[in-house]
C-alpha positions as CSV (number, residue, x, y, z in Angstrom):
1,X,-15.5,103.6,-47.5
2,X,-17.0,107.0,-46.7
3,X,-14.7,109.7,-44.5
4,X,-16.0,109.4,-40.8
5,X,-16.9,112.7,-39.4
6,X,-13.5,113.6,-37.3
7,X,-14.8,115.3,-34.1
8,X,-11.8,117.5,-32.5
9,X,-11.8,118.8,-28.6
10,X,-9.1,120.0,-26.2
11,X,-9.1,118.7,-23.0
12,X,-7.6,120.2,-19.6
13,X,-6.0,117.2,-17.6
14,X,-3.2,118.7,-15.3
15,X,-0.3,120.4,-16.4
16,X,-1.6,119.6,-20.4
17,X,-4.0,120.3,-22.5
18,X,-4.7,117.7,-24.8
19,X,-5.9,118.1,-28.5
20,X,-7.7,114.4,-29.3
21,X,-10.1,113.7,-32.4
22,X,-13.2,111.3,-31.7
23,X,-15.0,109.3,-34.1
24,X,-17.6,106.5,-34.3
25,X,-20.4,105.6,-32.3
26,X,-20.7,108.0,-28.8
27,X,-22.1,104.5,-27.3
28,X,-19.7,102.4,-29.2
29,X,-16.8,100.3,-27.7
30,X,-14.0,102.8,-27.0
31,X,-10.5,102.2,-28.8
32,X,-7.6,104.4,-27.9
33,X,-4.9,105.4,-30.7
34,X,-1.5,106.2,-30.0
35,X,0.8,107.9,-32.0
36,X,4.9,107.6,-32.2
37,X,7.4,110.3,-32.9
38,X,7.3,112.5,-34.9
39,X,4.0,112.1,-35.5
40,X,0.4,112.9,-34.4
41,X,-3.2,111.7,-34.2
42,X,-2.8,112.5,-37.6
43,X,-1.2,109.2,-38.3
44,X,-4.5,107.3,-37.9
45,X,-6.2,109.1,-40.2
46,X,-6.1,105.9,-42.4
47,X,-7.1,103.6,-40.1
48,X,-9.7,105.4,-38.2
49,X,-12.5,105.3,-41.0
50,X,-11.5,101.2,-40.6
51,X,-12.8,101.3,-36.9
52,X,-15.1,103.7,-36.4
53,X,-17.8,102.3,-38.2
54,X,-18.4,100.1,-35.0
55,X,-15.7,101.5,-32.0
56,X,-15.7,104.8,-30.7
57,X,-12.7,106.5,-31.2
58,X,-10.1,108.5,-29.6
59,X,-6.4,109.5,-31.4
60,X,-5.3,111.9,-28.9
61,X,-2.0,113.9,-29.5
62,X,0.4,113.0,-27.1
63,X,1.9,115.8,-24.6
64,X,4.2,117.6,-26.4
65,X,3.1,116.5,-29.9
66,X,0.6,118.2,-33.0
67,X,-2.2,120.9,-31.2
68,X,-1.4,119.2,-27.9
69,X,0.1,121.5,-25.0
70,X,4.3,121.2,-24.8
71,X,5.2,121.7,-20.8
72,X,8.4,121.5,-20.2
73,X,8.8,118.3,-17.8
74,X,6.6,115.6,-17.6
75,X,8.0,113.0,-21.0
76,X,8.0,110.0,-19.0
77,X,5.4,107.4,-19.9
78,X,4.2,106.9,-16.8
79,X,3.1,110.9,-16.9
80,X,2.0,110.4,-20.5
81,X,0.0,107.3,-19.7
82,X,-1.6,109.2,-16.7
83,X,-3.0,112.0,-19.0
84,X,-4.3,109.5,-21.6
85,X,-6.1,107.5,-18.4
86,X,-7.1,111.7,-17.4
87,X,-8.5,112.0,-20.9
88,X,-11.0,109.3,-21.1
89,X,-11.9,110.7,-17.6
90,X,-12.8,114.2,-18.8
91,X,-14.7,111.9,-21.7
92,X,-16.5,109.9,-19.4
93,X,-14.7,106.6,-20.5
94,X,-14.4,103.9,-18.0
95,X,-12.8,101.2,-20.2
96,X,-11.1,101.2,-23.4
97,X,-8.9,99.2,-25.9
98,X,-5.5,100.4,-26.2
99,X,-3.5,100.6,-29.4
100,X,0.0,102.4,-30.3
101,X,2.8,102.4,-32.3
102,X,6.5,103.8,-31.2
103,X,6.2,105.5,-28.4
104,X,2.4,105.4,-28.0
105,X,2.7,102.2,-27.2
106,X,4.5,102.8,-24.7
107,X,2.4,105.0,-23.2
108,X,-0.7,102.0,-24.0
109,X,1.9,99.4,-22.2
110,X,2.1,101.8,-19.4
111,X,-1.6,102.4,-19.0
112,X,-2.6,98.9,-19.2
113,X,0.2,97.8,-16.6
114,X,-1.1,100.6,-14.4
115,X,-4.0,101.7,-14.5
116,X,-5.2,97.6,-15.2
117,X,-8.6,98.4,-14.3
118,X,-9.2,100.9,-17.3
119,X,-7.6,98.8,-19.7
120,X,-9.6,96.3,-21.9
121,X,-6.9,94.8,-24.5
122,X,-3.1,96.3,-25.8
123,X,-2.4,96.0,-28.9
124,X,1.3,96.9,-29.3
125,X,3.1,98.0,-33.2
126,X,6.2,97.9,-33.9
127,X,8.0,99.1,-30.8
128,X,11.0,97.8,-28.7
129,X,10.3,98.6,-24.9
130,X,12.6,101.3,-23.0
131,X,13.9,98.4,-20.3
132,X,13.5,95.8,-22.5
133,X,16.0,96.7,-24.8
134,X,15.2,100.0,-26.7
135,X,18.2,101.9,-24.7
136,X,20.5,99.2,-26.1
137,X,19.6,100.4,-30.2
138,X,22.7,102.9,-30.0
139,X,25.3,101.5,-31.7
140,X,27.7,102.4,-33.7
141,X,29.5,99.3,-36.6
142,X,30.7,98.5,-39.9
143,X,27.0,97.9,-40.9
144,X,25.9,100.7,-39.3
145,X,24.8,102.9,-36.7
146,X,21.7,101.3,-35.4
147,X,18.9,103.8,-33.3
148,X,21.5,106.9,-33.7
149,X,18.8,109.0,-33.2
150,X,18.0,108.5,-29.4
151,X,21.3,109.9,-28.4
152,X,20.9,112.4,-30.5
153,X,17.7,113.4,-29.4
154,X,18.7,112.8,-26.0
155,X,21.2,115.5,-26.2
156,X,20.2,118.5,-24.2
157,X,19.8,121.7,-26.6
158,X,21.6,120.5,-29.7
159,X,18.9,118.9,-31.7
160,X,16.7,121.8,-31.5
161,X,19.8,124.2,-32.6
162,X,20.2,121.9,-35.3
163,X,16.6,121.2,-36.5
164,X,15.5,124.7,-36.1
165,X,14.2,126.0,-39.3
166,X,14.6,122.4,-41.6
167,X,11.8,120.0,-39.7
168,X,10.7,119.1,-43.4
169,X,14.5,117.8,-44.6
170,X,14.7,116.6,-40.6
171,X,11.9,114.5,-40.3
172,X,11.4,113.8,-44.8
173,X,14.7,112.4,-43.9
174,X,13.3,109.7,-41.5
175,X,10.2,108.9,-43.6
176,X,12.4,108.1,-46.7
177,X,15.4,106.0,-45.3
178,X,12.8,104.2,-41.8
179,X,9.6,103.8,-43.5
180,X,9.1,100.3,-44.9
181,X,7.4,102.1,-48.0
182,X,8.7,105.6,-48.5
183,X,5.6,106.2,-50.7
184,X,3.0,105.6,-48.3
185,X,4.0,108.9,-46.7
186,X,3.2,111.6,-49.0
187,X,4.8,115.0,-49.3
188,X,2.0,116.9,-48.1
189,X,2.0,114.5,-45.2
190,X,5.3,115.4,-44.1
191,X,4.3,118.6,-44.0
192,X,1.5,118.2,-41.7
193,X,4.3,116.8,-39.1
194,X,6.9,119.3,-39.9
195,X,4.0,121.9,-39.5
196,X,3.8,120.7,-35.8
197,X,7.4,121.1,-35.2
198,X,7.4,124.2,-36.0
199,X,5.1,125.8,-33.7
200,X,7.5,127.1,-30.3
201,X,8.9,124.4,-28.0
202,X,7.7,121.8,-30.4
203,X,10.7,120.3,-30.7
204,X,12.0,120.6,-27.7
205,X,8.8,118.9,-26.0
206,X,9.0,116.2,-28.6
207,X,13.2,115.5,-27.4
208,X,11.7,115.1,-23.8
209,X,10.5,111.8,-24.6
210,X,14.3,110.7,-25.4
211,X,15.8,112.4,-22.5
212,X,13.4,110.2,-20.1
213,X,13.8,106.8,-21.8
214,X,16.5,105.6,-19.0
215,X,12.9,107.3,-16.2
216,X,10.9,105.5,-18.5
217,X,12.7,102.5,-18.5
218,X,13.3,102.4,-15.1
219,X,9.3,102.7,-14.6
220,X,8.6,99.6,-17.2
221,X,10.6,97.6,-15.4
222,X,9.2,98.1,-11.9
223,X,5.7,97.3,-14.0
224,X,6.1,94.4,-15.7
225,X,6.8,92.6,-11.8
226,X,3.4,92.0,-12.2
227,X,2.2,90.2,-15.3
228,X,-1.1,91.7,-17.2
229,X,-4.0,89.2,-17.6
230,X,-5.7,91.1,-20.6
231,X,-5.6,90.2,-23.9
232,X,-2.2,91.2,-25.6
233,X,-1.5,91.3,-29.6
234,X,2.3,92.8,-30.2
235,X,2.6,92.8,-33.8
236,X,6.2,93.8,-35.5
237,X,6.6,94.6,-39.6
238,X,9.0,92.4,-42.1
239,X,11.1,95.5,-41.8
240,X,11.7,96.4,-38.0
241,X,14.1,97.3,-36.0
242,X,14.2,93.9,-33.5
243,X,16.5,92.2,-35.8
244,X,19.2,95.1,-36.1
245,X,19.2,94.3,-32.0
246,X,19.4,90.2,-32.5
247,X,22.6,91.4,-35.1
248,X,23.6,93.4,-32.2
249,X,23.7,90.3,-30.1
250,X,24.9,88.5,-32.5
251,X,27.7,90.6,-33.1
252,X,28.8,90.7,-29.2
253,X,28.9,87.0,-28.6
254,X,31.2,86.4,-32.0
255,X,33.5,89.8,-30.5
256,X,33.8,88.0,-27.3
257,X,34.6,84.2,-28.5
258,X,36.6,85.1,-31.9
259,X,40.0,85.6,-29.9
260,X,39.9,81.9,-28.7
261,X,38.7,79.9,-31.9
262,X,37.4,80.1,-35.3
263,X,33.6,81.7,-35.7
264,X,30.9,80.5,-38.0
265,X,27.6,82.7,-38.0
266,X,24.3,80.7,-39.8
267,X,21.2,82.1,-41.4
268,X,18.9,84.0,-39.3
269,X,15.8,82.0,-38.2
270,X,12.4,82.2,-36.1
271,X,11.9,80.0,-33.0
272,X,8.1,79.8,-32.6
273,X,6.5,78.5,-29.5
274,X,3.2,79.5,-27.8
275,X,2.4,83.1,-27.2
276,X,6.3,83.3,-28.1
277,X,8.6,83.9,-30.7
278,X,12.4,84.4,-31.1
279,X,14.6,85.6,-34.0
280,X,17.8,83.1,-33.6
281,X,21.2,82.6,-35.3
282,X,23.3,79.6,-34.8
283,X,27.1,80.5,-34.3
284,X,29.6,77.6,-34.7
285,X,33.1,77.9,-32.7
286,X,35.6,75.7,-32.5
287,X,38.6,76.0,-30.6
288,X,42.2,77.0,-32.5
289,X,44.3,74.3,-32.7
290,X,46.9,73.3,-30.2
291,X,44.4,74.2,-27.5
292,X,42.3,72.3,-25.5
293,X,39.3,72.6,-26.3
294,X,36.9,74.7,-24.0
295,X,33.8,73.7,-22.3
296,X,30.6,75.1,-22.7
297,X,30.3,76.4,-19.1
298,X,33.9,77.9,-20.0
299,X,32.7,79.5,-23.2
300,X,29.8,81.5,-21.4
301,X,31.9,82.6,-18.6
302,X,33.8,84.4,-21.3
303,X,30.8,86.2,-22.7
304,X,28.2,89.0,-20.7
305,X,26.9,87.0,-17.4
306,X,23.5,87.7,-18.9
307,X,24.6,85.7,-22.0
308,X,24.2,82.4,-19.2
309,X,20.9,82.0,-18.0
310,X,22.7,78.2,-17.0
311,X,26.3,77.1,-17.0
312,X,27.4,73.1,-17.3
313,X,26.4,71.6,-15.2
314,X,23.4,73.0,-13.9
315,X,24.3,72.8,-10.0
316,X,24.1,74.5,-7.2
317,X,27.7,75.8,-7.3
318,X,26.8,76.9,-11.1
319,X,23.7,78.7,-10.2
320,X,25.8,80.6,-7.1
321,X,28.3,81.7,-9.9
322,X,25.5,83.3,-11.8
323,X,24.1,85.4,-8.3
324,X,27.2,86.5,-8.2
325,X,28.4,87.3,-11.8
326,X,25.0,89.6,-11.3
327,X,25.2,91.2,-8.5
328,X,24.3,94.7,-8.2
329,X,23.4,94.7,-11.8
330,X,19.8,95.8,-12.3
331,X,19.7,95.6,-16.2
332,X,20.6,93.1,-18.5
333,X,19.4,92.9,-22.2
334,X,22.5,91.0,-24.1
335,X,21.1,87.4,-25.5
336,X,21.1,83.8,-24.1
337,X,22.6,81.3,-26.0
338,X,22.4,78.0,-25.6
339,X,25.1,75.3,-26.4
340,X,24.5,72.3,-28.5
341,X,27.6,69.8,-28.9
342,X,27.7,68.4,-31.9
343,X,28.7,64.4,-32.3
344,X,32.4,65.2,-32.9
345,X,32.9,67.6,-30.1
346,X,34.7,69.8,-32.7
347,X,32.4,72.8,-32.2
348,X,29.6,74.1,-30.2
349,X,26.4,75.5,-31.8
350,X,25.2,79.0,-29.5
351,X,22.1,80.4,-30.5
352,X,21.5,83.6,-29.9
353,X,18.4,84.9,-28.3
354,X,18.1,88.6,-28.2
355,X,16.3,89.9,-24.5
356,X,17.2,87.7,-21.9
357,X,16.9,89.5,-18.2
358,X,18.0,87.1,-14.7
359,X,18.1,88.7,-11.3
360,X,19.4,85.7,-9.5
361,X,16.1,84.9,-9.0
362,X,13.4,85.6,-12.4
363,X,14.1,85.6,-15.8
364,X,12.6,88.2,-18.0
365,X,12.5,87.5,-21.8
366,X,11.2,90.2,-24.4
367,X,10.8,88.9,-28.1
368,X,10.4,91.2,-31.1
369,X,8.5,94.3,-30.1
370,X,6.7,93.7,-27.2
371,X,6.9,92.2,-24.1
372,X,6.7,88.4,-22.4
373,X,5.7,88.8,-18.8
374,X,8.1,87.9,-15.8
375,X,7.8,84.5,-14.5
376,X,9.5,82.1,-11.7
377,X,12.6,80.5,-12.9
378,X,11.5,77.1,-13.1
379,X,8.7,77.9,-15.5
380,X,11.2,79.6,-17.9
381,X,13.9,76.4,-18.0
382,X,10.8,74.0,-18.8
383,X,10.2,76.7,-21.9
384,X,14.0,76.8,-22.6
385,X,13.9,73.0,-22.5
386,X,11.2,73.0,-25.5
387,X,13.5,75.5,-27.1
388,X,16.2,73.7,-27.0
389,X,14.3,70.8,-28.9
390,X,13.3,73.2,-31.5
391,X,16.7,74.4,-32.3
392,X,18.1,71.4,-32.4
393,X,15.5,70.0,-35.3
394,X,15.9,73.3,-36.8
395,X,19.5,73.6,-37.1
396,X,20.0,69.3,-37.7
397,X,22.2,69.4,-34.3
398,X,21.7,65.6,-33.2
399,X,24.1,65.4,-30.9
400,X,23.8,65.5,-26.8
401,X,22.9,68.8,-25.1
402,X,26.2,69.7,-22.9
403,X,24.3,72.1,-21.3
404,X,21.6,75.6,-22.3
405,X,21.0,78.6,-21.4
């Protein structure tokens, strides 16, 4: 395929100037690219020749990032998103596709949830959404030390001291022990990036995005009380980062119930539904003998309140325990299991469902890297009823449900 012709431009849009390349048709459809950290419209470079042969396209460099201005403030998405929508003002864009990966899509969630009239389609890569579960990556266990790096980052003034003077062993670093296929990146590539960092305040801008995640989050949340009605395509790699969270889960559930029984943990599998999909492990507990053994409504009440979307039965007095084992808490994003008895009522089968939000009122539910709208309660049991079904064919449990969540 021949090279498209990359055209660059800078464009003023408030406190930024942003560098963007364009490419394609000036009458085509536009599509909007989106870089992550530490990276750069330079990222696309691959994929633009792909597109442009019928879209026109626009791979900006994010605020902060590549040729793009670096103010000091401003790292939230909602800012970010605003300068991309100010962009395809100064270009005379009225609509556009959205695409990005890492913290561009972030930025392309943002815009489409807020700016819903300029947004055609998202198209979400690999990303775990700040309020959905991306603050919850730091971690630190025996099999590791999960997203390390957004505390780091995070840290006022100590990554820049640190970084200053080896971006290239910094961020070749990240390429060769994150990247799916260490080869795909080439040397000279990393330098292109490290090149960036390099130029004053670089990294300092780029650490801004980091130190407003919990802003960020804060602002996704407050979005997604409305649900978006364009087309959405969230796509996440074989190797991501969205089962290192369900492990997370996992791992917090068997930490809570091990002191009261003896813990089983299964194979990792995929529940698959409409528009929906979950990673899911069963976990097998039984109760140490001599004791008697513990309900399933028991059980949850001994794990996270979020961990009970229902508790056994499902009553009004159960549902008044769960308004108040929330209250006051705005964020939850441990899992939902759900209990399945088996025949001999010598264990219980929870399977873990990473994401799962309840405010007394809604339930939110993200799945792998992107996001499932809010909905009323009602509508999410009917889906958790079908789930139910599912896990129990999947995992042979033929026995009676005591009770889900």
């Amino acid at each position: 395929m021949p090279e498209p012709s990359f055209r660059h431009g800078k464009a003023s849009v408030g406190d930024v100037t942003l560098h963007y390349v364009e490419a394609g048709p000036a009458d085509g459809e536009v599509v909007v690219l989106l870089h992550g950290w530490p990276q750069s419209w330079f990222a696309w470079r691959g994929v633009i020749p792909h597109l442009s042969a019928r879209y026109r396209i626009v791979a900006p460099d994010l605020r902060g990032f590549g040729d793009s201005s670096r103010p000091l403030t401003g790292y939230d998405t909602r800012t970010v998103a605003g300068d991309i929508v100010g962009l395809l003002d100064h270009l005379g864009v009225a609509r556009a596709h959205f695409a990005g990966h890492d913290f561009g899509a972030v930025t392309a969630y943002v815009a489409a949830a807020a700016y819903r009239d300029r947004v055609v389609s998202l198209a979400i890569l690999d990303m775990l959404m700040p309020g959905f579960g991306l603050e919850d990556g730091v971690r630190f266990g025996k099999d590791g030390f999960g997203l390390w790096h957004l505390a780091f980052h995070a840290a006022p003034e100590v990554p820049e001291m640190l970084i200053a003077g080896r971006e290239r062993e910094y961020l070749g670093w990240f390429f060769r022990n994150h990247a799916a296929n260490p080869s795909a990146i080439a040397p000279e590539d990393i330098e292109v990036y490290a090149a960036n960092y390099r130029q004053p305040g670089a990294s300092q801008a780029a650490m801004g995005y980091y130190r407003a995640l919990y802003e960020s989050a804060e602002q996704n949340r407050a979005l997604a009380e409305r649900k978006l009605t364009i087309p959405v395509l969230a796509i996440g790699g074989a190797i991501t980062t969205a089962p290192d969270m369900h492990r997370f889960v996992v791992d917090d559930i068997v930490r809570r119930l091990s002191p009261f029984g003896n813990i089983e943990v299964g194979p990792l599998g995929t529940l698959r539904m409409p528009k929906i999909a979950h990673l899911i492990t069963p976990i097998f507990f039984s109760e140490s003998g001599g004791s008697e053994r513990m309900s399933f409504a028991e059980m949850i009440r001994r794990l996270h309140p979020t961990a009970a979307l229902g508790v056994s039965p499902r009553n009004e007095a159960g549902e008044r325990w769960l308004r108040e084992a929330d209250h006051g808490v705005k964020r939850r994003t441990f899992g939902a299991p759900f209990g399945l008895e088996r025949e001999d009522h010598s264990a219980l089968a929870l399977v873990a469902i990473r994401n799962l939000q309840w405010d007394g009122e809604r339930v939110r539910v993200g799945s792998g890297a992107g996001l499932i709208a809010e909905s009323r309660v009602e509508r999410e049991l009917e889906e958790l009823r079908e789930k139910r079904e599912q896990v129990k064919a999947l995992f042979g449990v033929t026995a009676h449900v005591e009770a889900f969540a």
